[in-house]
N, C-alpha and C positions, 0 to 999 in steps of 0.2 A: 504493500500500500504506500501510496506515495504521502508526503507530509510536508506540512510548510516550513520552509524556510527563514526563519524570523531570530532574531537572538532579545529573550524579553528583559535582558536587563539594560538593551539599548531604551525601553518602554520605559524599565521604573525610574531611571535616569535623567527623562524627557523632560526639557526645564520650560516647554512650552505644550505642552498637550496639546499641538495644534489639530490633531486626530479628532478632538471632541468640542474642545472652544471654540472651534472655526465651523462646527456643524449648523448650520442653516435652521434645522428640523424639530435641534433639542434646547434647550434652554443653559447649555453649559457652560457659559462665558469664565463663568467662577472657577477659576483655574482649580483650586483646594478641592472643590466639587469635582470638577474634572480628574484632577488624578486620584480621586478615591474613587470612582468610578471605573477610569480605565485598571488601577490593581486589581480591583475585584477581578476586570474579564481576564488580565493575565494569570492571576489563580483559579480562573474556572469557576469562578462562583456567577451567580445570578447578579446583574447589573440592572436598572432602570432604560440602560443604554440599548440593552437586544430589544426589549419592547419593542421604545420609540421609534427606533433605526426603519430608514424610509427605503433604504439598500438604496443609495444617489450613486455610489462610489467615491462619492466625492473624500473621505478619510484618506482615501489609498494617496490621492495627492497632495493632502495635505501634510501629509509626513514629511517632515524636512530628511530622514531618514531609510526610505525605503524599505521601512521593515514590516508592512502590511497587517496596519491594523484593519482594514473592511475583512481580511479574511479571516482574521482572528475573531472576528464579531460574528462573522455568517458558520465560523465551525463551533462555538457557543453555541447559538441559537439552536442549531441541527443536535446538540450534542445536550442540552436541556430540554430539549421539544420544544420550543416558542416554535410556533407558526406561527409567520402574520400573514398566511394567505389560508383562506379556508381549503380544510381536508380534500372535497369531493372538488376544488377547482385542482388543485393542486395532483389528483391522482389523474384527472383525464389529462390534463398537460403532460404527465409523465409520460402515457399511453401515445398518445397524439406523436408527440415530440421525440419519439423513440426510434433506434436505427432499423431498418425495413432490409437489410439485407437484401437491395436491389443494385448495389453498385455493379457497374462492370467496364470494364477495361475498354478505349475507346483513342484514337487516335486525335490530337489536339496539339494545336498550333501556339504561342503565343502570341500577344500574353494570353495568360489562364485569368479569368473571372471568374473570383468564387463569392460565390449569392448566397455563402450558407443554406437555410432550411426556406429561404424568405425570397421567391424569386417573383415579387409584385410587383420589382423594378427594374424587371428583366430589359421593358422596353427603354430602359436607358442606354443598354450598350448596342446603340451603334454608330454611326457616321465618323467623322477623320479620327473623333476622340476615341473610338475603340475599334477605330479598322481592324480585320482580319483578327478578331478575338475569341476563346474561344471560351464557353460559358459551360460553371460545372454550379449543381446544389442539390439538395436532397437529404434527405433524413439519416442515411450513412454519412454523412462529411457535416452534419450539425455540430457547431463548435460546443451547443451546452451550456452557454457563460450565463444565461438567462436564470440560470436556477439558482444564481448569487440572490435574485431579487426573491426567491422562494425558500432562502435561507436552510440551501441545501445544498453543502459544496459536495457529499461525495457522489451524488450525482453526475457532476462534474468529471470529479477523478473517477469513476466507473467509466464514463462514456467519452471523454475526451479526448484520451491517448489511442484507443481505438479510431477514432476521427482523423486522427492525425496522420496515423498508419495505412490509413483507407485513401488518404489525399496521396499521400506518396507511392504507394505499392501501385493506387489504377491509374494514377492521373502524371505525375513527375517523375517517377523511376526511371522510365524508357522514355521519354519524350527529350524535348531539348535546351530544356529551359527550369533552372530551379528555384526559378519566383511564381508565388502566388500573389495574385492581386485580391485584397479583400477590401472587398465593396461595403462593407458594416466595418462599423468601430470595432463590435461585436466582438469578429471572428479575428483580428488582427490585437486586439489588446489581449484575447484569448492564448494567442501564439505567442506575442513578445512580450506581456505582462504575467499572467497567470500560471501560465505551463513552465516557466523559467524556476517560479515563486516553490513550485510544487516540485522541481525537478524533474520534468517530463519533457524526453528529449523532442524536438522539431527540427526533422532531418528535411527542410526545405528552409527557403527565406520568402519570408513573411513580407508583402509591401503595400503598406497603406493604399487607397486609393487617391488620397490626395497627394502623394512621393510622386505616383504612375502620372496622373494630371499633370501635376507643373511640370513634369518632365517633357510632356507631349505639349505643353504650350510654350517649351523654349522651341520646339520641331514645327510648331505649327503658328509663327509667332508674327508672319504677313499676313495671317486671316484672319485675327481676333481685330474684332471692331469693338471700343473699347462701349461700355454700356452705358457709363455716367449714372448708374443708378444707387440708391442707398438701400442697403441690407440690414434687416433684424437677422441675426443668426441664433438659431434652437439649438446651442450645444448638448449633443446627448450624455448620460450616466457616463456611457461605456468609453466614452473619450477621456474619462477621469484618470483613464488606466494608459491613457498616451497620450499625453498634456502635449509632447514636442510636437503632435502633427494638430497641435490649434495652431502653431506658429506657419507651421508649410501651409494652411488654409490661407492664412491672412494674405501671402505672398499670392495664392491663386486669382484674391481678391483683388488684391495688386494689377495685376496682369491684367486682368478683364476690366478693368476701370466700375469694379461695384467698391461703394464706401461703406464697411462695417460699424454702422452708427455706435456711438457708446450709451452705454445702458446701464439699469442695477444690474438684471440680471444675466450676465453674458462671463466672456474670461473665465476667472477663479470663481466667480460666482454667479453663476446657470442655474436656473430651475427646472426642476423636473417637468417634465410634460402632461404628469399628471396620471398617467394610464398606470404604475404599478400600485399607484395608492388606491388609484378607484377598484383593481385587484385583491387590495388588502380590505376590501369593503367601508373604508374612510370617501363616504361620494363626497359631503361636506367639503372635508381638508380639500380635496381632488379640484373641487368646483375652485373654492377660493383662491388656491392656488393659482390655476389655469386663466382665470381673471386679472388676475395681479397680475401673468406672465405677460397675457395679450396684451393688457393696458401697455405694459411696461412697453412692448414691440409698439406699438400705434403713438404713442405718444412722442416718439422718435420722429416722426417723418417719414419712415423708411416706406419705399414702394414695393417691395420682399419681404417675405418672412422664408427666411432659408433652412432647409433641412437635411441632414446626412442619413441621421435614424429614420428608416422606414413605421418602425409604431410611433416615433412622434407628430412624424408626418402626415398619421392617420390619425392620431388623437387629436392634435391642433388644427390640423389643415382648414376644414370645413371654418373652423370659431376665427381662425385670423383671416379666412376671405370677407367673412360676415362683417368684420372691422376695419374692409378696407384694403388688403394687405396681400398681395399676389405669394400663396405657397408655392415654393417650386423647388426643386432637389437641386442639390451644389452641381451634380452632372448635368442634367437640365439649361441651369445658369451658365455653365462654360459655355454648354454647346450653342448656347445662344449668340453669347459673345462671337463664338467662330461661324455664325450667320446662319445655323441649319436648323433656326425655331423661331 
């Protein structure tokens, strides 16, 4: 069994509990509060903290230390019983979201698209920005990293190193190319954050979708008309888990002449979308949340509300047109830029 990687007296040590003070969700500004809190979860006891925890990921980045306290909270919860998502949602997701032992070996070109379990943005890869690409997804290559929000990592560690092994044996062994492009935060913070954490090897390299982007817009860089328009950006959870590719975003933004308006909630401090709480059966929190988020987007000026995550997309999309606000995916927005929308 694989096990995390963490050394907890970097934690007791910690002269800023930014882990918990810097939590959005709970009320822990109180440093004293705070580290008598975070001991408890380093000794395994029962915290106020597994309750409340809204699984944002947002803790993972705020460790000035990289020693993972979200995971430390999510193998808690799994390890006391706290559910905060009810039983019977939680067993048909298992079911649902389980590998189908349909994979098979197939000849493929790059680069590789990989859509994980979630391919309702399939029709984004195509024109100059994904010429000759070629698209994998399906329930055997489902990265898993979802079950962080259902506070159940060894789901995870059951199904993810198999995932991994399924991407490389049908898809990268024999082919000629050993990058995966992941199109989700998802499946890429999955590969270079989580599986490193756990010590599970990833015999391929991992490459964001937005590394693959800028790179195609230095190749393609006589056809982008630039937009002049202003962007709300929806930064997802899962991005919390690869802070450095907000920075390669802002450069795509760059490029394409969109201005990333400044906001509360955006950077280091993003709000959730709302859809894992309305999961946790909190519709209230969920509502008020998703209100404050929009306001926060509309009040900007911005003529976008921009999205990576595919469920944020879904959970917002609809409320920020209602307010004005063109939803449209970061691939979308390039390919605009480069005239073919």
């Amino acid at each position: 069994m694989y096990s995390l990687k963490y050394d907890p007296d970097i934690c007791y040590s910690c002269s800023s509990v930014d882990c918990l003070t810097k939590c959005w969700y709970q009320d822990l500004s109180n440093i004293q509060k705070a580290r008598e809190e975070k001991n408890k979860i380093l000794r395994g006891e029962y915290s106020e903290v597994l309750d409340n925890c809204i699984t944002c990921y947002g803790c993972e980045e705020h460790c000035p230390n990289n020693n993972h306290p979200f995971y430390q909270i999510v193998e808690l919860q799994e390890k006391l019983g706290i559910k905060n998502v009810p039983d019977p949602i939680f067993k048909q997701q298992l079911r649902m979201m389980g590998p189908k032992n349909r994979i098979k070996k197939e000849p493929l070109s790059p680069p590789i698209i990989d859509m994980c379990l979630f391919p309702q943005l399939i029709d984004n890869i195509k024109g100059k920005l994904y010429e000759g690409a070629s698209i994998i997804w399906g329930g055997d290559i489902f990265c898993n990293i979802m079950w962080l929000h259902f506070a159940n990592m060894s789901v995870i560690l059951e199904r993810l190193p198999k995932m991994i092994q399924n991407i490389y044996e049908y898809y990268i062994k024999d082919s000629s190319t050993d990058e995966i492009i992941c199109f989700h935060d998802e499946c890429y913070g999955a590969f270079k954050h989580l599986a490193p954490a756990y010590g599970i090897e990833v015999p391929f390299r991992p490459v964001h979708v937005f590394e693959y982007i800028l790179n195609k817009l230095d190749q393609l860089k006589s056809d982008i008309k630039p937009l002049n328009v202003k962007i709300a950006y929806q930064r997802p959870c899962s991005n919390r888990l690869c802070p450095e590719m907000d920075e390669v975003l802002d450069k795509i933004f760059h490029r394409i002449g969109a201005t990333r308006v400044k906001r509360k909630y955006d950077k280091e401090t993003p709000l959730c979308c709302g859809s894992v709480i309305r999961i946790q059966q909190k519709d209230r929190e969920a509502d008020e949340l998703q209100k404050e988020n929009i306001m926060d987007m509309k009040d900007t000026g911005a003529n976008f509300a921009v999205f990576n995550c595919p469920m944020c997309m879904m959970t917002l999309g609809e409320e920020v047109a209602s307010e004005g606000l063109f939803p449209i995916h970061v691939s979308d927005l390039v390919r605009h830029a480069l005239g073919e929308i």
